[in-house]
C-alpha positions in Angstrom: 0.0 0.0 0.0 1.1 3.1 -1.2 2.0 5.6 2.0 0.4 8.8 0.5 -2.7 7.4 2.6 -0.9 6.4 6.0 1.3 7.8 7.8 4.2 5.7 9.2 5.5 6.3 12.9 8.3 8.0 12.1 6.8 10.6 9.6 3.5 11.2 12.1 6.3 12.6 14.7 8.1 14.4 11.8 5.0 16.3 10.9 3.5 17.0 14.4 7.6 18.0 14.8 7.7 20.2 11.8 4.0 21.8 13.1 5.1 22.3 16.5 8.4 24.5 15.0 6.3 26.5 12.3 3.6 27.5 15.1 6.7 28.9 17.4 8.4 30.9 15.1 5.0 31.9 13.3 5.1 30.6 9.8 6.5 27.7 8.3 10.3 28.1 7.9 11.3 24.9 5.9 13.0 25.0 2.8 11.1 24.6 -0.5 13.2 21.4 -2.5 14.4 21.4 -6.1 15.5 18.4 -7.6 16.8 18.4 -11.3 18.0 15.1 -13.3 19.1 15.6 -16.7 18.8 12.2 -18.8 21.7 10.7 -20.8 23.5 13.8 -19.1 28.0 12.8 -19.2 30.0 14.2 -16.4 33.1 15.2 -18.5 30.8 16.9 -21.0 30.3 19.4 -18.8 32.7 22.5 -18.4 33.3 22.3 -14.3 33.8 18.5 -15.1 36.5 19.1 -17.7 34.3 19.7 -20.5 34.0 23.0 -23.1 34.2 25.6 -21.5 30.8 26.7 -22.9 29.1 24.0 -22.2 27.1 23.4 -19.0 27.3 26.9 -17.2 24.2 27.2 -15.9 24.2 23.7 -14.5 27.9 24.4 -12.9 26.7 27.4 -11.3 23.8 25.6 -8.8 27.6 24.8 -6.9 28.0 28.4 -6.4 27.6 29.0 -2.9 27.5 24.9 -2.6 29.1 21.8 -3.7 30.2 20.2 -6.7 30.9 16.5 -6.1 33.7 15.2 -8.9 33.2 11.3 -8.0 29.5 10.8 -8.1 27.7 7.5 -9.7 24.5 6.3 -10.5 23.0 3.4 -9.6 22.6 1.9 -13.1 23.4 2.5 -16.7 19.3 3.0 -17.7 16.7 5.8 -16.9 14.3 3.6 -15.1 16.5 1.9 -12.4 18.5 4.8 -11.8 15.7 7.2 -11.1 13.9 4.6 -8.6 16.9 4.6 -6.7 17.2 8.4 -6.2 14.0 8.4 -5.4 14.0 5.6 -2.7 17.7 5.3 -1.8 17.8 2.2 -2.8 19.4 -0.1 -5.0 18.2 -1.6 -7.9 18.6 -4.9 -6.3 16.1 -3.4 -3.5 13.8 -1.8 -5.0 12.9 -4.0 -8.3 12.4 -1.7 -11.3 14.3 -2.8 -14.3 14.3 -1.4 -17.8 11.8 -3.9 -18.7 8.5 -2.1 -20.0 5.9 -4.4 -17.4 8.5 -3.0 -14.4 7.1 -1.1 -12.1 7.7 0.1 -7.9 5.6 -1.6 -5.7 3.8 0.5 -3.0 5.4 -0.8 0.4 9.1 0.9 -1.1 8.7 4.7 0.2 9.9 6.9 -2.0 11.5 10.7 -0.8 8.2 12.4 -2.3 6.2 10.3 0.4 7.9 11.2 3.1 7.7 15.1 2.4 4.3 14.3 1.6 3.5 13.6 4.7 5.8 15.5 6.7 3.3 18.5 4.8 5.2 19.6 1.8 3.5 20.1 -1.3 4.9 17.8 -3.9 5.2 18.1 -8.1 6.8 16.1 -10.6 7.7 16.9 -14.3 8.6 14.2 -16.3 9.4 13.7 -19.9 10.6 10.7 -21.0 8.2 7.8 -21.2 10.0 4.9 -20.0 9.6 6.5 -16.4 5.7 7.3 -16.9 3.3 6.7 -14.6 3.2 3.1 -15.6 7.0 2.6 -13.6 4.9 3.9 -10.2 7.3 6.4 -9.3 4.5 9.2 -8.5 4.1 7.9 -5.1 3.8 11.2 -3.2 3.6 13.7 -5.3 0.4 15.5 -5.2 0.9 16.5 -9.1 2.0 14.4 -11.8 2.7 16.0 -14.9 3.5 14.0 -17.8 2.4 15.9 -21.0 4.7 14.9 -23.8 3.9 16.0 -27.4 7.3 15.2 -29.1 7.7 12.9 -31.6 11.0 11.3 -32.3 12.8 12.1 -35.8 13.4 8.3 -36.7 10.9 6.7 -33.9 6.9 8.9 -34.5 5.4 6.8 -32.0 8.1 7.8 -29.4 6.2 11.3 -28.0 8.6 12.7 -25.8 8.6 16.5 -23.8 11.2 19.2 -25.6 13.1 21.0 -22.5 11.2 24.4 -23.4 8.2 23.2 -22.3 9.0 21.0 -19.6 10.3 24.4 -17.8 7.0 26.3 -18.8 4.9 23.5 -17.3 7.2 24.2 -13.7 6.9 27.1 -14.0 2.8 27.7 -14.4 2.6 25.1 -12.0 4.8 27.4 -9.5 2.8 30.3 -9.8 -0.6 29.3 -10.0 -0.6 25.8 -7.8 2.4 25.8 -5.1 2.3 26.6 -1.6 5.7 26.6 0.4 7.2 24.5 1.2 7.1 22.6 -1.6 9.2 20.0 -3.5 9.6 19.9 -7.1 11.6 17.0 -9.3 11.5 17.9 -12.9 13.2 15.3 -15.2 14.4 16.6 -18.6 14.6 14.6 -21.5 17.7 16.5 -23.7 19.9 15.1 -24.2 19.1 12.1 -25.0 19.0 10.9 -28.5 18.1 11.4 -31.1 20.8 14.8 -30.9 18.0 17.3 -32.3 18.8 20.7 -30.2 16.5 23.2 -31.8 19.3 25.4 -34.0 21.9 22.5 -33.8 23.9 22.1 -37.4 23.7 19.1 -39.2 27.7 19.9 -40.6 29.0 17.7 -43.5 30.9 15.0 -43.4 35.0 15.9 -44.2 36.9 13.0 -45.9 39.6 13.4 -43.1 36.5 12.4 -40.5 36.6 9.3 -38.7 33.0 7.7 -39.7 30.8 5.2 -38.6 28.1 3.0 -40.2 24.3 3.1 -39.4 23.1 0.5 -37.6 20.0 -1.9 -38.6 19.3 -2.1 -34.5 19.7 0.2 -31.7 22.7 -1.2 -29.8 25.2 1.4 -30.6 27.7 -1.4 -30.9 30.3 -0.5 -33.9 28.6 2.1 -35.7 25.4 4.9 -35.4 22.5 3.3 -33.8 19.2 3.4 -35.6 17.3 5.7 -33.8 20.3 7.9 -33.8 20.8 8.4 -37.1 21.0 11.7 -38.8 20.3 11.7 -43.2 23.4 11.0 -44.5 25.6 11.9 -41.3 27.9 9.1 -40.0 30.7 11.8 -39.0 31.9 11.0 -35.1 32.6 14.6 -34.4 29.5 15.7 -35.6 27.3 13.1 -33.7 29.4 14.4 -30.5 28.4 18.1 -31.5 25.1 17.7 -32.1 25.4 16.0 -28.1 26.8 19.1 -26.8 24.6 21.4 -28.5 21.4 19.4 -26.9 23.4 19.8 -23.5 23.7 24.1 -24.3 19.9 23.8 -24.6 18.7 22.1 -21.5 21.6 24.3 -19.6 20.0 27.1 -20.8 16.2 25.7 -19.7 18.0 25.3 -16.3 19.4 28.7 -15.9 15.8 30.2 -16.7 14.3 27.8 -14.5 16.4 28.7 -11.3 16.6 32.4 -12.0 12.4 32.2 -12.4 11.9 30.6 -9.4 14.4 32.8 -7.4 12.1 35.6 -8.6 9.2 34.2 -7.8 10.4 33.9 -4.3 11.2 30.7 -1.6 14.7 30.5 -3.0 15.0 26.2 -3.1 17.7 24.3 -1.9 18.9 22.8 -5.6 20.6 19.5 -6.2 21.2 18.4 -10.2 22.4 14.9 -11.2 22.0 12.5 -13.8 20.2 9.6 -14.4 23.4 7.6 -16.4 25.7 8.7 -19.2 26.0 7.6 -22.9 28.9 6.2 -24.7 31.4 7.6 -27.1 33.4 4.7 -28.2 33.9 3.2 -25.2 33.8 -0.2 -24.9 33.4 0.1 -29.2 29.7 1.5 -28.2 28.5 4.9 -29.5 25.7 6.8 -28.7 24.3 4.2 -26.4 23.6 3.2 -22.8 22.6 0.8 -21.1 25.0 -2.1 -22.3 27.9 -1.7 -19.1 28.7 0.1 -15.9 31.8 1.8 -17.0 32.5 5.7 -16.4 31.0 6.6 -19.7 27.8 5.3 -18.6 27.5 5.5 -14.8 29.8 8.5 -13.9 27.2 11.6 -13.3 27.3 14.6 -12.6 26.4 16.4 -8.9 25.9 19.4 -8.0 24.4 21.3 -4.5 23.2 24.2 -3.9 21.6 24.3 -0.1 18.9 26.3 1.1 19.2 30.1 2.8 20.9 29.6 5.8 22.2 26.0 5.5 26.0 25.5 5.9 27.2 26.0 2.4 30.2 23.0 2.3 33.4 22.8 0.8 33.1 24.1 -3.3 34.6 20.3 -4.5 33.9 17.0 -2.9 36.2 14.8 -4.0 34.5 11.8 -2.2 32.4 9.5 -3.7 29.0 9.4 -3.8 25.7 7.6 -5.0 22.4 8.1 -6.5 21.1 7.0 -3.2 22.6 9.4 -1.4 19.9 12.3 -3.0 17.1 11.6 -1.0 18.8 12.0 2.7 19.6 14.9 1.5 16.8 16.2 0.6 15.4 15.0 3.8 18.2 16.8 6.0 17.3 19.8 4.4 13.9 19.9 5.3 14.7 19.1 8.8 12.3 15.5 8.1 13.5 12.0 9.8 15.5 9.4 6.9 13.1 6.3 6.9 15.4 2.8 7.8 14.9 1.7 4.8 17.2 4.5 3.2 20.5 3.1 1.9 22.3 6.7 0.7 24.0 9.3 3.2 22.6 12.7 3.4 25.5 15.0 1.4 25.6 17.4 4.0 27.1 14.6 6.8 29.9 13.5 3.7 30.7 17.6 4.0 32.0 17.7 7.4 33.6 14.1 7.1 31.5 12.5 9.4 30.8 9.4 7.1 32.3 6.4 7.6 34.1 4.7 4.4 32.0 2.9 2.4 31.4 0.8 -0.8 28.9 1.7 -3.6 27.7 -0.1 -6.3 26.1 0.4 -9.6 23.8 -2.8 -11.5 23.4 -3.5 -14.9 21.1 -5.7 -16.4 24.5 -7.8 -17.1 27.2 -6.4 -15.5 28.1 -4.5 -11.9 30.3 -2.6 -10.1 31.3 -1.3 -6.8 33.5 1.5 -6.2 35.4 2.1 -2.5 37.3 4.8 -2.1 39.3 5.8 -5.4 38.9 2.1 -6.2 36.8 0.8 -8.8 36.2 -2.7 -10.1 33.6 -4.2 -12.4 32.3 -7.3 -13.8 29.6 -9.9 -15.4 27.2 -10.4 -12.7 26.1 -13.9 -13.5 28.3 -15.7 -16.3 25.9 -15.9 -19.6 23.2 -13.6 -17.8 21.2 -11.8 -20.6 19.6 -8.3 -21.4 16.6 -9.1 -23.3 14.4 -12.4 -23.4 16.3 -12.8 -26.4 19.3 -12.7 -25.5 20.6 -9.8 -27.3 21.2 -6.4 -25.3 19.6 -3.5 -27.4 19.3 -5.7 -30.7 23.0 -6.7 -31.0 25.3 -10.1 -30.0 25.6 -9.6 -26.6 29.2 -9.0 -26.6 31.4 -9.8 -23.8 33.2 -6.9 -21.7 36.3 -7.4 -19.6 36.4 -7.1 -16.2 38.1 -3.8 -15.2 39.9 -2.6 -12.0 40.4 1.4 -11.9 42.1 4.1 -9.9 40.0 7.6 -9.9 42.3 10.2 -9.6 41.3 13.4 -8.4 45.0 14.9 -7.3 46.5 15.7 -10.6 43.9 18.6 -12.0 40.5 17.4 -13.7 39.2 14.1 -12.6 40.6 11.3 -14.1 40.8 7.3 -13.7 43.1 4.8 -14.7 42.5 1.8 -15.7 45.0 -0.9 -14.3 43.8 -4.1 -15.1 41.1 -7.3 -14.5 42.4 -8.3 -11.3 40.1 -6.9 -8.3 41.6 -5.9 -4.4 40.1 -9.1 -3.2 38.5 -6.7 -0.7 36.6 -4.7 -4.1 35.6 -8.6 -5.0 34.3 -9.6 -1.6 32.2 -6.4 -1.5 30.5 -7.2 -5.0 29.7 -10.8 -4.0 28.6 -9.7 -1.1 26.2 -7.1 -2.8 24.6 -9.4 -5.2 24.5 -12.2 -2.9 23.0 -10.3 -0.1 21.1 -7.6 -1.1 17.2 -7.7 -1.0 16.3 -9.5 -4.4 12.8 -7.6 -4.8 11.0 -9.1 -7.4 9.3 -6.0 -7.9 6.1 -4.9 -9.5 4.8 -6.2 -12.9 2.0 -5.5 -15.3 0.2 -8.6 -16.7 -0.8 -6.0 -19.4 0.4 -3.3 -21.2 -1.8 -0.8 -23.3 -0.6 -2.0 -27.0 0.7 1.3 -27.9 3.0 1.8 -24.8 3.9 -1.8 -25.3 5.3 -0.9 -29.3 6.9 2.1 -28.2 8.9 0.8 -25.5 9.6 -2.1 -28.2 11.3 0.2 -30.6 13.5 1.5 -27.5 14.8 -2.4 -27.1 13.0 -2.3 -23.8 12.2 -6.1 -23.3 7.8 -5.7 -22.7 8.2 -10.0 -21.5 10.5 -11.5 -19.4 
């Protein structure tokens, strides 16, 4: 059962906690919440992570007056998993949503917008990408769901997505004519993700001194330009990787006119932005794909903090790592609201003043994992033959083996950096993985026995598996 219509212990002493505070000081003082994730969003494309300098300035200012974290990693190299775990600080493993189209949370996981909920903030959520609609559950606690997508796909018509513009229009109405403080708002944006179509972006012509790539009859990325990727008559590398960072420029600049819009309207927010997973560029001899590993193209995010007026701001760069899971604690330290048990991340503000303990992190594939400790970082097949699809084949290619990598992250020597240094794991990085898979909480999770027949074909053409 969903806890939008009960209130557990904990969050019944929260609210009559967070009552008792607003009636003393005459109002209630808590901190309206903004969370941003940015799909298919690269770390290093951005300029604060080493990217163009150009590229990502809005975003790399939220750490202005907070905290940009260099080491941070999603929970999984998909949209679907990775945004169930920020939401419930939890682990795939936990929580039970998978990529697969009949996925979906079930109601006894709390999720952060239940808990605010109930603790008596007013709660919105923005999405725009339809493998995380309301089928996947996630609105548990949010008072608004707002899902309008009108988008179609260049290659892919019967994949409606939401343009970035009007994702930020639909906050921002919302804001001025709906919200109450203190509220909490998550707004998902779609761009970048491909197909790279950024309103204004050039389509350039291929040069004969161009390293080129073939188009694809699938979706895998593997080799060459996946289908649904494809520009007319483009199979330049460099231009595919422009078009990217052009689509970046626009959501950036969708962020920097949602933050200075809301500041205006007033309740300046506490403001985290991360990532839901990365995309590759050649790594791994994938290209404009996800999904298919948990190496740093795909599962190194960005993270950035900005805390609300009045909150200790914390050191500018963090250079210790952190997790998808770690969001919602922080979120709820903010707003002065209990963490439930169940919670797996540590609130950012405790990894500020070093009073977090060292820890291992992990990140799950639908094939492949990977735990990180410290500047240590090890992956590998999770079960020997394991498969992405029911048949077989990992976004429509030959479900290519990937070697098991050991890496140093190294944060000393100017921008952020790793090295890989071979298969061999620390026995104590190995140990730790085991234990993680072995151990964890295997929730089946939810699952439709139906799917309306045109969600079921559009999640299809994505390579989402809609059977198991």
């Amino acid at each position: 059962m969903s806890r939008a219509t009960s209130i557990a212990p904990f969050a019944a002493l929260a609210l009559v906690s967070s009552l008792l505070l607003a009636l003393a000081c005459g109002g209630d003082d808590r901190p309206n919440l903004l969370l941003i994730t940015v799909d298919t969003l690269r770390a290093d494309a951005l300029a604060c992570y080493g990217g163009k300098a150009d590229v990502g300035v809005h975003i790399c200012s939220i750490a202005e007056g907070g905290s940009r974290f260099e080491w941070a990693f999603s929970t999984a190299p998909s949209t679907a998993p990775s945004v169930a775990s920020i939401l419930t600080s939890r682990y795939p493993l936990e929580h039970g949503v998978t990529q697969n189209a009949r996925s979906f949370l079930p109601g006894e996981h709390e999720t952060l917008a239940e808990v605010l909920h109930e603790a008596g903030y007013q709660t919105a959520a923005f999405v725009s990408n339809p493998v995380i609609d309301h089928s996947k559950r996630l609105g548990q606690g949010f008072d608004h769901w707002d899902q309008v997508m009108n988008q179609h796909e260049l290659n892919r018509p019967g994949y409606v997505e939401r343009h970035a513009i009007d994702t930020t229009n639909a906050v921002l109405t919302w804001l001025r004519r709906q919200a109450s403080a203190p509220w909490f708002v998550w707004v998902h944006f779609q761009d970048p993700h491909g197909p790279y179509a950024a309103r204004g972006a050039p389509t350039g012509r291929n040069r004969l001194d161009a390293i080129t790539l073939p188009i694809l009859g699938n979706n895998s990325g593997r080799g060459g330009i996946p289908a649904y990727q494809a520009m007319p008559n483009v199979t330049s590398l460099a231009i595919y990787k422009h078009r990217y960072l052009s689509e970046i420029r626009l959501v950036d600049r969708q962020v920097g006119r949602l933050l200075r819009e809301i500041d205006e309207i007033g309740g300046r927010p506490g403001v985290l932005l991360t990532a839901d997973h990365g995309e590759a560029f050649g790594e791994d001899g994938y290209y404009f794909a996800h999904g298919h590993s948990v190496g740093f193209d795909l599962i190194r995010v960005p993270l950035l903090w900005r805390p609300p007026p009045g909150a200790e701001p914390g050191p500018p760069v963090v250079r210790t790592t952190v997790s998808g899971i770690d969001v919602a604690p922080t979120f709820l330290q903010a707003a002065r609201v209990r963490t439930p048990e169940t919670f797996g991340g540590r609130a950012l503000q405790a990894i500020h003043t070093g009073e977090s303990t060292p820890r291992s992190i992990f990140a799950e594939g639908s094939r492949r994992a990977a735990v990180i400790q410290g500047r240590r970082y090890f992956s590998r097949e999770r079960v020997t033959g394991a498969k992405l699809r029911e048949d077989g084949k990992p976004w429509g290619d030959e479900n290519a083996d990937l070697p098991s990598r050991t890496a140093l992250l190294d944060s000393e020597a100017g921008l952020p950096q790793y090295t890989v240094v071979g298969a061999d794991p620390p026995q104590e990085l190995e140990a730790a993985l085991r234990d993680h898979l072995s151990g964890a909480i295997r929730q089946a999770g939810g699952r439709h026995t139906e799917l309306p027949r045109q969600l079921a074909e559009r999640l299809r053409e994505l390579g989402y598996a809609t059977q198991e």
